[in-house]
N, C-alpha and C positions, 0 to 999 in steps of 0.2 A: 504494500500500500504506500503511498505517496504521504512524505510526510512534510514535504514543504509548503509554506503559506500559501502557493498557485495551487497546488493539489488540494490543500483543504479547503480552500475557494470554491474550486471548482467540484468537490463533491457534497458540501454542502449547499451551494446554490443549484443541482445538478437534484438533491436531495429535496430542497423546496420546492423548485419546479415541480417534479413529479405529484407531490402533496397538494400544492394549489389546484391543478388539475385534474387530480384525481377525485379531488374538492368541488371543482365544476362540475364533473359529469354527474355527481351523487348528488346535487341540488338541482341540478337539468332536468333529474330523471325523476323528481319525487312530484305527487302529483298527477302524471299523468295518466291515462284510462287510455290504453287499447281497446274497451271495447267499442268505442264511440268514436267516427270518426271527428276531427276539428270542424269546429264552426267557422264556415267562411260565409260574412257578410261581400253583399254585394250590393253597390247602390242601383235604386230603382229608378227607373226613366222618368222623365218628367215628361205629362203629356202636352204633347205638341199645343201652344196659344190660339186660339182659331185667328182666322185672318179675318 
């Protein structure tokens, strides 16, 4: 193992990264329902003014 300040730098930051992200995906993921697909609105036409 790498025992110089660059090495410990970089397996410690090496070591957050992975934790911050792995942090993301587990707060992405709570919540959601597969059985339902998403609600996607859609705006409705406005009908045409008479002339």
């Amino acid at each position: 193992m790498m025992k110089t300040p660059v090495g410990l730098v970089t397996v410690t930051l090496s070591a957050a990264i992975l934790l911050a992200a792995s942090l993301l995906i587990v707060t992405g993921t709570q919540g959601e329902d597969h059985a339902r697909p998403a609600h996607v609105t859609t705006p409705t036409a406005k009908p045409a003014p008479p002339h």
